[in-house]
C-alpha positions as CSV (number, residue, x, y, z in Angstrom):
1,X,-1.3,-27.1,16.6
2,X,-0.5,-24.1,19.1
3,X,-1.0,-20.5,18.5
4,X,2.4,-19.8,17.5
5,X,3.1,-22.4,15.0
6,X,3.1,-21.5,11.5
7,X,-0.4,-20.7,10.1
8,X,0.1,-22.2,6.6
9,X,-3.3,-21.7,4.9
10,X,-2.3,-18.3,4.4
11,X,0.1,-19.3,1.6
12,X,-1.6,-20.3,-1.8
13,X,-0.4,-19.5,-5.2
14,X,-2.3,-16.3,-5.5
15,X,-0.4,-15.1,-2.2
16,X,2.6,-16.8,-1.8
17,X,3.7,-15.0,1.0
18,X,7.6,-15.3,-0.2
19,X,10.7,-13.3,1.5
20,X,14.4,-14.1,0.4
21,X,17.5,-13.3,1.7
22,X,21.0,-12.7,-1.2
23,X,24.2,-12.1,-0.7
24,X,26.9,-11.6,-3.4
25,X,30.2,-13.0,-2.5
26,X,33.6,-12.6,-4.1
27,X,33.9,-15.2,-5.9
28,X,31.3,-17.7,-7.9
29,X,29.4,-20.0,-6.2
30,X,30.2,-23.6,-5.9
31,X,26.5,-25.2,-5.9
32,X,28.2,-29.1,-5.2
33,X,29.8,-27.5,-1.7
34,X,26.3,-25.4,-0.7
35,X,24.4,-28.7,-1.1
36,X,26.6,-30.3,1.4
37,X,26.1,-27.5,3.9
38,X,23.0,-27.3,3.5
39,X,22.4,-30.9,4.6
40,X,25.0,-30.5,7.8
41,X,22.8,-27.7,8.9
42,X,19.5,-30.2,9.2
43,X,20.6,-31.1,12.5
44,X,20.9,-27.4,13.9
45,X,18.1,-26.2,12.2
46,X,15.1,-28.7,12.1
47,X,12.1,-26.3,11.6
48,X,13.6,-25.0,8.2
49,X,13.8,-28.9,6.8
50,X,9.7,-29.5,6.8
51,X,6.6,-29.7,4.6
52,X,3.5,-29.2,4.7
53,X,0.7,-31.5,5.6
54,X,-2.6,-31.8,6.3
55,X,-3.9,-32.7,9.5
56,X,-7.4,-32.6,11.1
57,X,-8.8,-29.6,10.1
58,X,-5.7,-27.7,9.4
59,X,-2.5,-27.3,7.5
60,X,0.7,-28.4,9.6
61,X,4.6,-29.0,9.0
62,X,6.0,-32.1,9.4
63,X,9.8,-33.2,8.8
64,X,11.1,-33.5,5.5
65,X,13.6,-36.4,4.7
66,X,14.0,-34.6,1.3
67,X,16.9,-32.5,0.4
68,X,16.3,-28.6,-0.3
69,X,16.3,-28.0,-3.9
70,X,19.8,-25.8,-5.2
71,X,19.4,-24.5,-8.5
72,X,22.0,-22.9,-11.0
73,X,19.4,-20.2,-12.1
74,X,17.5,-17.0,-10.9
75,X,14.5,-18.0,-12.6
76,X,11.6,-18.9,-9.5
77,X,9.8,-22.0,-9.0
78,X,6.9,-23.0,-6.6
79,X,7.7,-23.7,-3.1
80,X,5.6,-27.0,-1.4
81,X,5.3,-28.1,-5.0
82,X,7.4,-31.3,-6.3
83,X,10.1,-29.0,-8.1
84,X,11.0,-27.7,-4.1
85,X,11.1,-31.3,-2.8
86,X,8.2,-30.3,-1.3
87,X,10.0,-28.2,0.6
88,X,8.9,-24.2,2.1
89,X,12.6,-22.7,1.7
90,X,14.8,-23.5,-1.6
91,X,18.2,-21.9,-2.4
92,X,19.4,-20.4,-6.2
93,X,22.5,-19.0,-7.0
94,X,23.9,-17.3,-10.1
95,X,27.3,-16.2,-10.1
96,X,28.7,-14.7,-7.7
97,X,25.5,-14.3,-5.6
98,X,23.5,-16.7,-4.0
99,X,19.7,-16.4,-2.3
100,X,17.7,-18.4,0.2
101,X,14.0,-17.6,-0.5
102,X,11.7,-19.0,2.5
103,X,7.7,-18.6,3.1
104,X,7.2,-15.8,5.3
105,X,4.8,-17.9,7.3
106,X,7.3,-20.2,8.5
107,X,9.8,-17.1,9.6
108,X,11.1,-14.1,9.9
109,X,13.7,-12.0,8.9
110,X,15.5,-12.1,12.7
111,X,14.6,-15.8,12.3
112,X,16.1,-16.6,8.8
113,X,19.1,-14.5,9.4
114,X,21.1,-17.0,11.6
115,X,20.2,-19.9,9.4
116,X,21.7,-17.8,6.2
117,X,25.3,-16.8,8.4
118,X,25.6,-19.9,9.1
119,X,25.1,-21.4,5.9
120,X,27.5,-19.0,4.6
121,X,30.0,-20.0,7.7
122,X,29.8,-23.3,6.6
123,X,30.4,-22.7,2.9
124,X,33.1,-20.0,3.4
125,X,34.8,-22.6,5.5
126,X,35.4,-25.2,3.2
127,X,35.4,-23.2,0.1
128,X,38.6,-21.2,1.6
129,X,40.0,-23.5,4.2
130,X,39.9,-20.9,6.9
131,X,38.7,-21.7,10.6
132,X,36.7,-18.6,11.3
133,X,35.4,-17.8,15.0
134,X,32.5,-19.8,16.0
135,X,30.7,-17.5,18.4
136,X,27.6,-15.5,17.5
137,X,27.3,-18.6,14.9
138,X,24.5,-21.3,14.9
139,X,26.3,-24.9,14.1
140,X,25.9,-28.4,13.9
141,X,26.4,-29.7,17.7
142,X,25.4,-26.4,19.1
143,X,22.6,-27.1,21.6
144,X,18.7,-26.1,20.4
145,X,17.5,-23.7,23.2
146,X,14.2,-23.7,24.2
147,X,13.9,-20.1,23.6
148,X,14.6,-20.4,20.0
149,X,11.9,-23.0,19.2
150,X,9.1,-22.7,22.2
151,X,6.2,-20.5,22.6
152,X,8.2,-17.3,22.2
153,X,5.7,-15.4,24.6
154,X,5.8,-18.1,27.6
155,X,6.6,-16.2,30.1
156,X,4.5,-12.6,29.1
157,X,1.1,-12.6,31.1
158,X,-1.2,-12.2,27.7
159,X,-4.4,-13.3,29.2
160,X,-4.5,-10.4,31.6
161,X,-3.3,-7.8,28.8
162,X,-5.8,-4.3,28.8
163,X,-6.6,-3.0,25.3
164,X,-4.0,-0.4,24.8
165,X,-5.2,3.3,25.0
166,X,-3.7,4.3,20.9
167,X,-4.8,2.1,18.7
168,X,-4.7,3.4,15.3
169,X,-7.3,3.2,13.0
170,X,-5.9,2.1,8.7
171,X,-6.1,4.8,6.5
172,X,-8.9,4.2,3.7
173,X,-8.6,5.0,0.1
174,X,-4.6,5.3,0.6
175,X,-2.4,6.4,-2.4
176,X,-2.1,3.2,-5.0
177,X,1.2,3.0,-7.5
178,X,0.2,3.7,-11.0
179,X,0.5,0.3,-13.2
180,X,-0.1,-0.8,-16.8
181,X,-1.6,-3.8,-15.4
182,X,0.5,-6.3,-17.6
183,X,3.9,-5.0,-16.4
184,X,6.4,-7.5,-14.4
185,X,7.2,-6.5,-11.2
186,X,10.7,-5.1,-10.8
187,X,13.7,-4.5,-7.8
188,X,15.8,-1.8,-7.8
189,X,19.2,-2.3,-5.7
190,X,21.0,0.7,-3.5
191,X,24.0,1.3,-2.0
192,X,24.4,4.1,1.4
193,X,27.4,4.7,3.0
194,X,26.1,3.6,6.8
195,X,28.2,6.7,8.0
196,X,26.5,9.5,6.2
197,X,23.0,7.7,7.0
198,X,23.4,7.7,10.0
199,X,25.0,11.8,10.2
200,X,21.3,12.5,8.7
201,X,19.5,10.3,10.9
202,X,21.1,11.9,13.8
203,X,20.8,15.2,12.7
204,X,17.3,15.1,11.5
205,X,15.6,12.8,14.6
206,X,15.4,10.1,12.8
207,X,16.5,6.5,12.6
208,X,16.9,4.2,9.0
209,X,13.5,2.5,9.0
210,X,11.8,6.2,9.6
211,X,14.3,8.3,7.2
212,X,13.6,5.6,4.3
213,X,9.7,5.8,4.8
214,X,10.0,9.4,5.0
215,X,12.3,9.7,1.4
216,X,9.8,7.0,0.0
217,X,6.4,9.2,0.5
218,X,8.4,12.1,-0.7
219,X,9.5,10.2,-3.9
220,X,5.7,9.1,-4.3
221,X,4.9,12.4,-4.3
222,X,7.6,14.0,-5.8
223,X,6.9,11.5,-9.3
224,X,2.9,12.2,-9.0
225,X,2.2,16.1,-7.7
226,X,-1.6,15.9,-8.8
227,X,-2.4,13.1,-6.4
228,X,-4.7,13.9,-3.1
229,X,-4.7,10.7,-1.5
230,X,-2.4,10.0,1.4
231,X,0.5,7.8,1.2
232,X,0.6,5.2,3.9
233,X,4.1,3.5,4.7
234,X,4.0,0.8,7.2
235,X,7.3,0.0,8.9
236,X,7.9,-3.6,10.4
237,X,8.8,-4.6,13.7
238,X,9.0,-7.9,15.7
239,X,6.8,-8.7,18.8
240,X,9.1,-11.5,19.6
241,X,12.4,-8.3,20.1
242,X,9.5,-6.2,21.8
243,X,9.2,-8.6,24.3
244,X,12.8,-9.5,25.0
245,X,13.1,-12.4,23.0
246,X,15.6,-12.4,20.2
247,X,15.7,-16.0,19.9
248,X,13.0,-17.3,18.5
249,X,12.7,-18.3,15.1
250,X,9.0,-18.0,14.7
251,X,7.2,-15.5,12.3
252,X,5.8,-12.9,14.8
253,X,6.6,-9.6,12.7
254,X,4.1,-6.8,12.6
255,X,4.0,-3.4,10.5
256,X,3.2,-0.2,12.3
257,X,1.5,2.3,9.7
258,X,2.9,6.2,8.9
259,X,0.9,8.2,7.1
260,X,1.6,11.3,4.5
261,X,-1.5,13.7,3.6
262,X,-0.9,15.3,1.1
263,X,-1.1,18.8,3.2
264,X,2.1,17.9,4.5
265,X,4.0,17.4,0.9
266,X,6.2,20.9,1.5
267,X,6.9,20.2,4.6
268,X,10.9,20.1,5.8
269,X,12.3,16.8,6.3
270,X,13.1,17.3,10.1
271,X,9.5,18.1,10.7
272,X,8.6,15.3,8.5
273,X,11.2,12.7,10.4
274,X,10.0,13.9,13.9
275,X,6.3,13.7,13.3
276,X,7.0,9.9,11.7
277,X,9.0,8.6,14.8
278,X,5.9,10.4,16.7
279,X,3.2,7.7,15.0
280,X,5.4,5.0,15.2
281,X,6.5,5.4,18.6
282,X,2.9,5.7,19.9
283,X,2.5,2.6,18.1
284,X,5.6,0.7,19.1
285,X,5.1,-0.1,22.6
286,X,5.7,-3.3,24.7
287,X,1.9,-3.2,25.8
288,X,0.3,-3.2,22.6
289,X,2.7,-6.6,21.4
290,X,1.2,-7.6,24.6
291,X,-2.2,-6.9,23.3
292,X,-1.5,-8.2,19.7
293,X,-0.9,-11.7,21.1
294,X,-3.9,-11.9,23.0
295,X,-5.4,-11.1,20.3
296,X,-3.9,-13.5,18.4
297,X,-4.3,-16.4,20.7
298,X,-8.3,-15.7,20.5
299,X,-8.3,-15.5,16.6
300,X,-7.0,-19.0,17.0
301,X,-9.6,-20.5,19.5
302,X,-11.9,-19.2,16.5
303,X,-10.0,-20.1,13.4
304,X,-9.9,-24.1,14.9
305,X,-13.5,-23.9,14.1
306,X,-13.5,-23.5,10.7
307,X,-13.6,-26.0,7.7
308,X,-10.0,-26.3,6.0
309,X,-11.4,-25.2,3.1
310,X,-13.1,-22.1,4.2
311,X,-9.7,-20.9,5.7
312,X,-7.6,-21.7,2.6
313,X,-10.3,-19.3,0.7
314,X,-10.4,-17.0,3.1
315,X,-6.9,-16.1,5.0
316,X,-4.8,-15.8,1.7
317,X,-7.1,-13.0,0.6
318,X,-7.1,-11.2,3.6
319,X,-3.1,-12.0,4.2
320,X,-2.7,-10.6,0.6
321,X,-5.3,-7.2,0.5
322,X,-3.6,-4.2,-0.4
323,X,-2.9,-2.4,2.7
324,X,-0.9,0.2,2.3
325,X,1.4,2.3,-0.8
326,X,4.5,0.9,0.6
327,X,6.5,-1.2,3.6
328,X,10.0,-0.5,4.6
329,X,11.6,-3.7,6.7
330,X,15.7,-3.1,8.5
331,X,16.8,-6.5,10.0
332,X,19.4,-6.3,12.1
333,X,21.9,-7.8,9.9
334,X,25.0,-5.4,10.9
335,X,27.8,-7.8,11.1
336,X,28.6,-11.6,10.0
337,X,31.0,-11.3,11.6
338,X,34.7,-13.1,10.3
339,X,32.3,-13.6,7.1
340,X,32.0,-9.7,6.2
341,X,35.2,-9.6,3.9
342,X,34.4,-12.4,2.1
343,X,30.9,-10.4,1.0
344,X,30.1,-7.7,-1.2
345,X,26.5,-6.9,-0.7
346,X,23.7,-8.0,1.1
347,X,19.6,-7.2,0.2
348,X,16.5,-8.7,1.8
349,X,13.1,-9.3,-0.2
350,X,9.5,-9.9,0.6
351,X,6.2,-10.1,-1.9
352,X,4.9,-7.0,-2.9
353,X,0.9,-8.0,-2.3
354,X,-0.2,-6.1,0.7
355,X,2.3,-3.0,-0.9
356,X,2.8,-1.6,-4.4
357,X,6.1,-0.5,-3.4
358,X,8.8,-3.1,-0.5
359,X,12.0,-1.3,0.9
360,X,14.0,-3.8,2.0
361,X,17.1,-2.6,4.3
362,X,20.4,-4.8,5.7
363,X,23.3,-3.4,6.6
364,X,27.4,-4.9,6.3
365,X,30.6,-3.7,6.2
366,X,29.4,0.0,7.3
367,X,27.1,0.4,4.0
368,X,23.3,0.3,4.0
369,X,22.4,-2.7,0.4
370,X,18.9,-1.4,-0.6
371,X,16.2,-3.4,-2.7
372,X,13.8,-1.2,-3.9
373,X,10.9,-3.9,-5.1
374,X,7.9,-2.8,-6.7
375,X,4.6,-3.6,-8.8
376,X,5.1,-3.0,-12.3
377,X,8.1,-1.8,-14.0
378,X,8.2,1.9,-13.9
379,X,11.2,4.0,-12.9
380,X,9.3,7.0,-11.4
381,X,9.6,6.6,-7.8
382,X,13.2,5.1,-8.2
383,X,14.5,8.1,-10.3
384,X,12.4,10.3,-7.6
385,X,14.2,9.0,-4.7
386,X,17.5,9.1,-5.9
387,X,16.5,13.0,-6.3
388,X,15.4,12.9,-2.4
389,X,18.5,11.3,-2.0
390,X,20.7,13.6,-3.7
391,X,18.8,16.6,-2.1
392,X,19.5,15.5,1.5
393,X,23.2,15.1,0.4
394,X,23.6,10.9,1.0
395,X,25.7,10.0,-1.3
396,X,24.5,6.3,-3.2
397,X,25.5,3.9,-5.6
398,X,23.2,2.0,-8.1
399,X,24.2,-1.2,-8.0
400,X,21.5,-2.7,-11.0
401,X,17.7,-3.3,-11.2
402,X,16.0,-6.5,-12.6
403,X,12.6,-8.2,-12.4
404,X,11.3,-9.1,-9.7
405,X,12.1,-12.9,-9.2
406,X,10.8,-15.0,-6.0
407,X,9.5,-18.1,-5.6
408,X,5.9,-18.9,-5.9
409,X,3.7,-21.5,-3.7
410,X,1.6,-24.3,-4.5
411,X,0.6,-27.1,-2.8
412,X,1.6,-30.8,-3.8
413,X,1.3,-33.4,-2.3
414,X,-0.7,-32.9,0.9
C-alpha cells in the first residue's frame, strides 16, 4: 500500500465518510439501461469497481467481479456491506433523477465527476439514439493514462519541501448549529442564475466558493444574533489541481478555514468578501500542498506501525470530529458538454460529520444547483440565507428540501 492509495479505516459506520453526486434529467429513468452502462464502464474505470479487503495490517481495495447495486428508491443502504455487493459506490434513482453516492475515501469530487458524465454519456446514448461528441468524455477503449491512476505527486520534489511561513492555527470553541438532538438531518436545494452570481462576485472581490461562505456566516448569524462564538467556514480545494494535475482520480481534497468573529457581524459584504479571499488565499498556495504531502507521506511511515484495530478505532473519530460550523465545496462541473440539454439540475453532497452545516455547489447550463445539507431539520439558516440572498439582489429559485438521504458504511465480508 502507497501513500496515496485510499486510506479505508477511516470509513466505519459511525463515519461513513459518504459524498454523492444527482442529476435530474428530463425524462424518468430507465434502471434496466443504467445497469448495462454501468457494467461497460468497468473497463475504463477500474478503481471505482473494488472492495475492500484486509490485508497485513491494513485495509486495502481489491477488484470486484460483482455488479454495483441500482436501486428503484431514495431510501440509503450501507456501502462495503452485502446489500452494495460489497461494493464502495452504488447508484439509486427515483424518477426523473438519478445519484451515484461513492465513499469519499476512495475519491473526489474532480475524480467522480468524469465517471458520472460518462455514465450519463453512455445512458443518454442509447436511451435517445443520438451519437454525441466523444471528446472531453471518458469511454470504454479510451486509453488509462498514468496520470490519472499513479502517484499524483510524482514528479513534485516533497522530501525537500520547507514548512510554509502561514500556517493557520483552527479556531477553538467555534459556533455549533443548534439541534434537538433527535431531529433527521435535512438538504435544502437552490437555484442561482450563474450570470447575476457572478455580476456580484465581480463586483464585490469575490469568487462563488468565498461569496457562499460569506452569505452562509451571515445567515448563521443573521438566525442567532445572541451568539459570541465565531463561525468557522472551511472551503475545499484539491492538492492534486494545486499542483497541475487534474487527472488524477485519487481523494487528495483539503478545506482551507474562514473565520467570522462576531465583531465583524455589521460589517459590509465587500469588506467581508475581500478579507475572506485574504485568509484563503494566504492559505491556498502551491507551497503549502507541497508541504501537506510531505506531511502526509510521514503520517504514513507512522500509521504502518499501528495494529489494524487501533487505526479502525482511532482515524474514524478523528476523520469525523466536528471541525468547523460549516464547509462550502464548488467542483468544476460547468459543462457536460452535448449532455447539458438533456439535464435539468445538478447538486453535489458530502456527510455532514466534521460540519453542522455542507454547501455543496455545481454549476450547468449557466445556473449555480445548490444543496444546502444540514444537521437537524430546522429552517433557520435556510430562511436566513434566502434573506442574504434577497438583500444582495441574486435572484433564486427553491427547488424542494427533504431529508438528508446518503448511504451508510459497514464492513462485510473482509
Amino acid at each position: 500500500m502507497e501513500y496515496y492509495d485510499p486510506t479505508m479505516c477511516t470509513c466505519s459506520p459511525e463515519n461513513p465518510m459518504t459524498m454523492g453526486i444527482s442529476a435530474v434529467l428530463k425524462e424518468n429513468i430507465d434502471g434496466k439501461l443504467i445497469k448495462e452502462v454501468l457494467e461497460q464502464l468497468r473497463v475504463r474505470f477500474p478503481y471505482f469497481y473494488v472492495r475492500a479487503k484486509i490485508e497485513g495490517n491494513d485495509i486495502v481495495v481489491v477488484p470486484n467481479p460483482l455488479p454495483i447495486t441500482v436501486r428503484n428508491s431514495w431510501e440509503p443502504i450501507e456501502l462495503a456491506s452485502k446489500e452494495a455487493n460489497y461494493h464502495l459506490a452504488a447508484i439509486k434513482y427515483e424518477g426523473k433523477r438519478i445519484c451515484l453516492e461513492m465513499t469519499h475515501t476512495l475519491s473526489d469530487g474532480a475524480g467522480v465527476f468524469p465517471y458520472f458524465k460518462s455514465l450519463l454519456f453512455l445512458y443518454l446514448s442509447k436511451k435517445t439514439g443520438e451519437s454525441f461528441d466523444k471528446q472531453g468524455f471518458r469511454l470504454p477503449g479510451s486509453e488509462i493514462p498514468e496520470a490519472e491512476t499513479g502517484d499524483p505527486f510524482a514528479g513534485v520534489d516533497t522530501d525537500g519541501a520547507q514548512e510554509p511561513l502561514y500556517q493557520r492555527k483552527p479556531t477553538q470553541d467555534h459556533y455549533r448549529l443548534k439541534t434537538g438532538g433527535n431531529e433527521k438531518n435535512h438538504v435544502f436545494f437552490l437555484k442561482l442564475p450563474e450570470k447575476a452570481v457572478m455580476k456580484y462576485c465581480r463586483e464585490n472581490d469575490g469568487s462563488p466558493n468565498v461569496l457562499m461562505a460569506v452569505l452562509i456566516a451571515r445567515a448563521i448569524r443573521r438566525a442567532d444574533k445572541e451568539s459570541e462564538k465565531t463561525i468557522t467556514v472551511s472551503i475545499a480545494t484539491d492538492h492534486k489541481a494545486m499542483l497541475g494535475n487534474f487527472e488524477n482520480y485519487r481523494m487528495f481534497a483539503n478545506a482551507y478555514e474562514v473565520d467570522f468573529p462576531k465583531k465583524r457581524e455589521n460589517e459590509d459584504i465587500l469588506r467581508a468578501c475581500t478579507l475572506t479571499r485574504g485568509q484563503l488565499m494566504l492559505q491556498a498556495q502551491p507551497e503549502n500542498s507541497v508541504w501537506y504531502i510531505k506531511t502526509r507521506k510521514l503520517g504514513f511511515e507512522k500509521m504502518k506501525a499501528m495494529p489494524l484495530e487501533m487505526k479502525m478505532d482511532m482515524l474514524p473519530k478523528a476523520a469525523g470530529a466536528n471541525r468547523w460550523t460549516a464547509s462550502v465545496s464548488y467542483v468544476n462541473s460547468r459543462s457536460f458538454g452535448p449532455l447539458d440539454e438533456y439535464i435539468e439540475e445538478l447538486y453535489c453532497f458530502a456527510e455532514t460529520r466534521s460540519v453542522d452545516i455542507m454547501c455543496e455547489v455545481a454549476c450547468i447550463n449557466h445556473s449555480f444547483f445548490v444543496a444546502l445539507g444540514q444537521r437537524g431539520c430546522s429552517r433557520a439558516v435556510f430562511e436566513a440565507l434566502l434573506c442574504e440572498l434577497e438583500q444582495a439582489q441574486i435572484p433564486f429559485e427553491k427547488m424542494g428540501d427533504e431529508e438528508y438521504r446518503l448511504c451508510g458504511f459497514r464492513y462485510d465480508d473482509i
